[in-house]
C-alpha positions as CSV (number, residue, x, y, z in Angstrom):
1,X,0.0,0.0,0.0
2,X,1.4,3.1,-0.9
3,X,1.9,5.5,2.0
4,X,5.0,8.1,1.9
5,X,5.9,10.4,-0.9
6,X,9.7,9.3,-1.6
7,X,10.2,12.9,-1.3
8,X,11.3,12.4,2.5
9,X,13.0,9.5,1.4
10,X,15.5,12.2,-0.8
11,X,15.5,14.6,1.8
12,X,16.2,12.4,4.1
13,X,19.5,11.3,1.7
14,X,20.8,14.6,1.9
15,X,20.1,14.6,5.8
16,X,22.5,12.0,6.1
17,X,25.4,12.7,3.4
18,X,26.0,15.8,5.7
19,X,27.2,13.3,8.2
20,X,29.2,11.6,5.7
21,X,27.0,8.3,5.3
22,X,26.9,7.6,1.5
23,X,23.1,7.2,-0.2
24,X,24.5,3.9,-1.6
25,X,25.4,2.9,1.6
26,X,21.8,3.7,3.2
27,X,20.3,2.4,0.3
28,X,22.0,-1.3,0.8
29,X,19.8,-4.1,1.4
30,X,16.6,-2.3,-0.1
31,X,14.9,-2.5,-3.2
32,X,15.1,1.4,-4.2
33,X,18.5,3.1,-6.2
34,X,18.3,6.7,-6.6
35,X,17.2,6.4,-10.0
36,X,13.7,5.5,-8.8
37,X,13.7,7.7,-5.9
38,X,14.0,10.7,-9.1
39,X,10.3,9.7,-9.8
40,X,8.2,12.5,-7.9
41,X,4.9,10.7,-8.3
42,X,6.2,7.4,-6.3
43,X,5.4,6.6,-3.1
44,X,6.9,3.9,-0.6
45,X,5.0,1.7,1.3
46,X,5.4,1.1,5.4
47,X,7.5,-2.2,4.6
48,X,10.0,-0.1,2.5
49,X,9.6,2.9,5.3
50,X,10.4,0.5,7.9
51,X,13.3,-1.2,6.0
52,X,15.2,2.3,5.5
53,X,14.6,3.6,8.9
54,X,16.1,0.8,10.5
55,X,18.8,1.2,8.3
56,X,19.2,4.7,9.2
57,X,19.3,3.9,13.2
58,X,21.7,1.4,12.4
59,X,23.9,3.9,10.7
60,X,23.4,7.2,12.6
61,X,25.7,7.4,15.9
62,X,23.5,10.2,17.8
63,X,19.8,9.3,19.4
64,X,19.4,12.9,18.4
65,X,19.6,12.5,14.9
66,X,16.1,11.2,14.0
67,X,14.8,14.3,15.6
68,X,17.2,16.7,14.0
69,X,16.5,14.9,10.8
70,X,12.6,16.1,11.4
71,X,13.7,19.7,12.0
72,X,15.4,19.6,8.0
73,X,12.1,19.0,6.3
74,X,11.4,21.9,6.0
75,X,7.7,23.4,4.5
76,X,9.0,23.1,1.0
77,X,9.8,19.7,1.4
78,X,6.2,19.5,2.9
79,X,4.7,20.7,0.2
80,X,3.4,23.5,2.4
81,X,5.4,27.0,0.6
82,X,2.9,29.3,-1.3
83,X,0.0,28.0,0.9
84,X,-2.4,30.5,1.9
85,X,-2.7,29.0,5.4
86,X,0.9,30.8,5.5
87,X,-0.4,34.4,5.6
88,X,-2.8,33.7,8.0
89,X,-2.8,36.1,11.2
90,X,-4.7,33.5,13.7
91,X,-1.7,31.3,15.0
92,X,-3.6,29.3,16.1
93,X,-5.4,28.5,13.1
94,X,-2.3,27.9,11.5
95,X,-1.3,25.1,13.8
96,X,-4.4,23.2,13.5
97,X,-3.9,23.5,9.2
98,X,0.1,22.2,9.6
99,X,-1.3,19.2,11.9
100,X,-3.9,19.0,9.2
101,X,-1.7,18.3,6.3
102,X,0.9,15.6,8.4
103,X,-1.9,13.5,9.1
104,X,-3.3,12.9,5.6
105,X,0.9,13.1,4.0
106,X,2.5,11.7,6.3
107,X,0.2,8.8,8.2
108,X,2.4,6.6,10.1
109,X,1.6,8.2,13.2
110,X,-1.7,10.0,13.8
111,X,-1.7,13.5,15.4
112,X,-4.1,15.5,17.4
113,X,-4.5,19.0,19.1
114,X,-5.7,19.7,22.4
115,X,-5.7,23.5,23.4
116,X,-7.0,26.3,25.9
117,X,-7.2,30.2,25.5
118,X,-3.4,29.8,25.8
119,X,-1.8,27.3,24.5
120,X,-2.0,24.6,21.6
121,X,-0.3,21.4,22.2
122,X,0.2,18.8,19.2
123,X,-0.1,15.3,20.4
124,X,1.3,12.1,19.1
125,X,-1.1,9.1,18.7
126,X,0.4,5.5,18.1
127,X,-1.6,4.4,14.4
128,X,1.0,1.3,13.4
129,X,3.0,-1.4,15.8
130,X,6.0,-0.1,14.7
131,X,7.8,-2.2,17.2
132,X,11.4,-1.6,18.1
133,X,11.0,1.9,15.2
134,X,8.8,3.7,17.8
135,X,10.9,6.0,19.4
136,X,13.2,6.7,16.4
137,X,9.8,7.2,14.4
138,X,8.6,9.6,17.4
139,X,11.8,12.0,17.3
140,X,11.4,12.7,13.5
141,X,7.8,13.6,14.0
142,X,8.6,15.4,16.8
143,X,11.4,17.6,15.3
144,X,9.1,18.4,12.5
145,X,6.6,19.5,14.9
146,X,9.4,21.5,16.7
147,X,10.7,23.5,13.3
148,X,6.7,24.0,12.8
149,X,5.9,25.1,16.2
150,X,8.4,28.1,15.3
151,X,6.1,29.6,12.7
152,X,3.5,30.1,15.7
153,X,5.6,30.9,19.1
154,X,9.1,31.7,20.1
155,X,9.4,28.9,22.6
156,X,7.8,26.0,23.5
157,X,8.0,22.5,25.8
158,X,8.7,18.9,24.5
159,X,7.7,16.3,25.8
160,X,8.2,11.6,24.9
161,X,7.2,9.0,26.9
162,X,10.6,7.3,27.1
163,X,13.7,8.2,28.3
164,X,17.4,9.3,26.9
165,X,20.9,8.1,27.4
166,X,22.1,12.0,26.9
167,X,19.9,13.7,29.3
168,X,17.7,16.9,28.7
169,X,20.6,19.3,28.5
170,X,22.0,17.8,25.1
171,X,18.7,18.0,24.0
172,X,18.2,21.5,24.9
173,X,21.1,22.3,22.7
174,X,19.5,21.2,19.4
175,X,15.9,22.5,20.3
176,X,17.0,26.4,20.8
177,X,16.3,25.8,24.5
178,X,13.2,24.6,24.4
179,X,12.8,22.3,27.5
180,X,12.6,18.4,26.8
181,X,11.5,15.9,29.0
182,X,11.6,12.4,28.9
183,X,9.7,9.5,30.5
184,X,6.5,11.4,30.3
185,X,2.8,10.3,29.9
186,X,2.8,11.3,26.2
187,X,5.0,12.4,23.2
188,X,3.7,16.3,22.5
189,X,5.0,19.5,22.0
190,X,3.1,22.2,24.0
191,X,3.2,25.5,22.0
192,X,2.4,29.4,24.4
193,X,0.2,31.6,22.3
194,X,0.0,34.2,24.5
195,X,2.9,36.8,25.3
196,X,6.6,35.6,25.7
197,X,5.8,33.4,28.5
198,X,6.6,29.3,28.8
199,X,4.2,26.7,29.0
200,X,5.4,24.6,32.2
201,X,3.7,21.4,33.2
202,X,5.7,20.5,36.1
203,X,3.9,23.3,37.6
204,X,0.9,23.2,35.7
205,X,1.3,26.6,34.8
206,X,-0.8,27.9,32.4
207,X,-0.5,31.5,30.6
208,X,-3.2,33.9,31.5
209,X,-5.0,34.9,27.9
210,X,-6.7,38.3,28.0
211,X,-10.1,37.8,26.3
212,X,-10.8,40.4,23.6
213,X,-13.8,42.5,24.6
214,X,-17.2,41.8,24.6
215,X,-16.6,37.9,24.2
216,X,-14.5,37.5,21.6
217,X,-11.3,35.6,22.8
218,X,-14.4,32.7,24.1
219,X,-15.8,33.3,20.3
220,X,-12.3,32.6,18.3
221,X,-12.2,29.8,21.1
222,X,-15.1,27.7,19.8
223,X,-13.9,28.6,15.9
224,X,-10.8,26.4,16.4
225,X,-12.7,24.0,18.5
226,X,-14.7,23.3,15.9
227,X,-12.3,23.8,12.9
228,X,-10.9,21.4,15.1
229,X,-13.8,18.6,15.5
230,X,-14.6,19.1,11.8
231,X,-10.3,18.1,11.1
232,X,-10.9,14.7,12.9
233,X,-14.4,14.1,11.1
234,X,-14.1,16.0,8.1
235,X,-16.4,13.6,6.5
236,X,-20.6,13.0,7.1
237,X,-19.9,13.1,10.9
238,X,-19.0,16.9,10.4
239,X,-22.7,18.5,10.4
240,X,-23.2,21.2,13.1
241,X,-25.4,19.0,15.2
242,X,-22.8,16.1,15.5
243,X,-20.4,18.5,16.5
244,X,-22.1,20.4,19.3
245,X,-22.7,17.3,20.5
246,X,-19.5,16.2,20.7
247,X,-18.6,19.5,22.3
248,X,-21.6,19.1,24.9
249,X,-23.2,22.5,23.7
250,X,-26.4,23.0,21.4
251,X,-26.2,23.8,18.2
252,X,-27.9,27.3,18.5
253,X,-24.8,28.2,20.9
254,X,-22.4,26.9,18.6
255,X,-23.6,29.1,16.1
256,X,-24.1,32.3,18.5
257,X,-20.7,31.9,19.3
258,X,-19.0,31.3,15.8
259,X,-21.0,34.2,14.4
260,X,-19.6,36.8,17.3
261,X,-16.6,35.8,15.5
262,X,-17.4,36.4,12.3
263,X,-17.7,32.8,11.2
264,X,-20.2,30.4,10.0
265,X,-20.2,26.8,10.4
266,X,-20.6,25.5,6.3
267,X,-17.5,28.2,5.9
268,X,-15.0,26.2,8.2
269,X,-16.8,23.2,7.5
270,X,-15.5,24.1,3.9
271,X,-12.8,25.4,4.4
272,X,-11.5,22.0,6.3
273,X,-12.8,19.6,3.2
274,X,-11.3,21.8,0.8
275,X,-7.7,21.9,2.5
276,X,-8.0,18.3,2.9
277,X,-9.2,17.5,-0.7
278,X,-6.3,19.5,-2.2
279,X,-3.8,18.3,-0.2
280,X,-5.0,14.4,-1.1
281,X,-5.3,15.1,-4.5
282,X,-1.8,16.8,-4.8
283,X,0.2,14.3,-2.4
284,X,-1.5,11.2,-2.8
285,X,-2.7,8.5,-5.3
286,X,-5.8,7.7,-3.6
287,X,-9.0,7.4,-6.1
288,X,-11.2,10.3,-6.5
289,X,-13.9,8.1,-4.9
290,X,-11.9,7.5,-2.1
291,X,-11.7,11.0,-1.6
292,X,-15.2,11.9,-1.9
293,X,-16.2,9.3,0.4
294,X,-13.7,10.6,3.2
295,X,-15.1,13.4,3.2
296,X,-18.9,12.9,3.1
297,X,-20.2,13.2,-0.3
298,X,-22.2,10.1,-1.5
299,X,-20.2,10.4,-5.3
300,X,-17.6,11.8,-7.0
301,X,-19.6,14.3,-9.1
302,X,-21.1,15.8,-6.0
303,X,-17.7,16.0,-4.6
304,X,-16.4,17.5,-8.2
305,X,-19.2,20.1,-8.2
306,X,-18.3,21.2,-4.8
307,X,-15.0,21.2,-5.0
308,X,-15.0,23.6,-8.0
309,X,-17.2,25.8,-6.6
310,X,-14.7,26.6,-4.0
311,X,-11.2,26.7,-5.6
312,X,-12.6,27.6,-9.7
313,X,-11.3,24.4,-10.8
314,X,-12.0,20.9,-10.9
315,X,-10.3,18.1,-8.6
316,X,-9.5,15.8,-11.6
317,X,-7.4,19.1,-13.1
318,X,-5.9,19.8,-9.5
319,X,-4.6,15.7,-9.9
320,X,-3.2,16.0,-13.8
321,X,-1.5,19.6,-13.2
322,X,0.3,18.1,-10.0
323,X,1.2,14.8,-12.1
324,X,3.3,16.8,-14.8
325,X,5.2,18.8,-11.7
């Protein structure tokens, strides 16, 4: 099954020959040359994943690495440059579209967000047994998270659920200072959105956020929380009455509260399926019915017709134009 753009794969060859390990050499044993990783439409599947990343660990020297390796992939190698989502002023907002995009590009682990009116943190989820690959699999999605997290705040707190040989001062050395701590209950990195100050959990510390006026800090609240719900169901479970129920509200507060802020529920609700759509029609080879039916439409015209009428084009053009790239 094909899972992971062989993009990473080349980035992750240049990661590597910077510490004088040959691409021949990390290539050994597998069935890929470099001649096929020049193919921008290919993609590996986890057996080939898993077959190069225990290569790698066999070859790097430095527990750090894997996570260093995470902090190079940079947005470009994302895919993520020139995206709107870039520009946009609500940090917030902009976490919860980069945790969007890794978990539909990069699914070997799953991802979620869990926030208050100060803080976003992005959680690791386990989605594969990948054995004795867990923690080296963790670092790299944790480094990317780390590079990411300094689009949104100038500091932030890391956090794995197993422990280091090198202790949390090395660490701190390759994070900007960030604090790292091992051996907790979870592999996250907590991100402040509110002034300069740190995120703590020792001391379950948690940053006072000043509320706009009249409401509005609780309003832009409930627009990520339920940009948020609608990222995890973005398919027929996302209607504004399966949402408010999941949030323990009614739907006619729900809607109070997103409309203080300017937003309506079908807007994000679009918004989310039409991120989601581009990004699987750009980075992946999944079906156009497979696509449509993720996301709630009951056939691919429906999905075509709705897809058009937000972006001016149709998702079958989106697919070729990417192809010829």
């Amino acid at each position: 099954m094909p899972l992971v753009s062989v993009r990473y794969v080349r980035r992750f060859i240049d990661f590597i020959e910077q510490r004088r390990i040959g691409a021949d050499q990390f290539l050994d044993g597998s069935d890929l040359d470099r001649t096929m990783l020049d193919d921008a439409e290919k993609y590996l599947s986890m057996n080939q994943v898993c077959s190069l990343l225990r290569r790698a660990r066999t070859l790097l020297d430095d527990e750090r690495a894997p996570f260093q390796f995470g902090q190079a992939v940079d947005l470009n190698c994302h895919g993520l440059t020139g995206f709107a989502q870039l520009g946009q002023k609500d940090y917030r907002n902009l976490a919860a579209m980069i945790v969007q995009y890794l978990r539909v590009c990069v699914p070997i682990m799953d991802l979620e967000m869990h926030y208050d009116r100060a803080s976003v943190r992005v959680r690791l989820v386990d989605a594969w047994d990948l054995g004795d690959l867990r923690q080296f699999v963790i670092k790299i999605y944790m480094g990317g998270i780390h590079a990411l997290a300094t689009l949104v705040s100038r500091t932030c707190f890391i956090e794995f659920d197993f422990p280091s040989e090198l202790g949390a001062p090395a660490w701190n050395r390759i994070t900007g200072g960030a604090p790292v701590r091992f051996q907790g209950e979870r592999n996250e990195v907590a991100i402040p959105l509110a002034g300069d100050g740190l995120l703590t959990p020792d001391a379950n510390e948690r940053i006072e956020w000043a509320p706009e006026d009249n409401g509005m800090g609780d309003a832009m609240e409930m627009v990520m929380r339920v940009r948020c719900q609608v990222i995890d169901h973005p398919g027929r479970d996302s209607t504004l009455e399966r949402v408010a129920q999941r949030l323990g509200m009614s739907t006619r507060s729900v809607r109070r509260h997103l409309a203080l802020a300017g937003y309506s529920f079908s807007d994000i609700r679009n918004e989310v399926r039409q991120s989601v759509a581009t990004r699987y029609l750009s980075e992946s080879c999944l079906s156009l019915d497979a696509i449509a039916e993720w996301l709630g439409y009951s056939d691919q015209a429906s999905f075509s017709k709705a897809y058009r009428a937000w972006t001016g084009t149709t998702p079958g053009e989106v697919r070729r134009r990417n192809r010829r790239r």
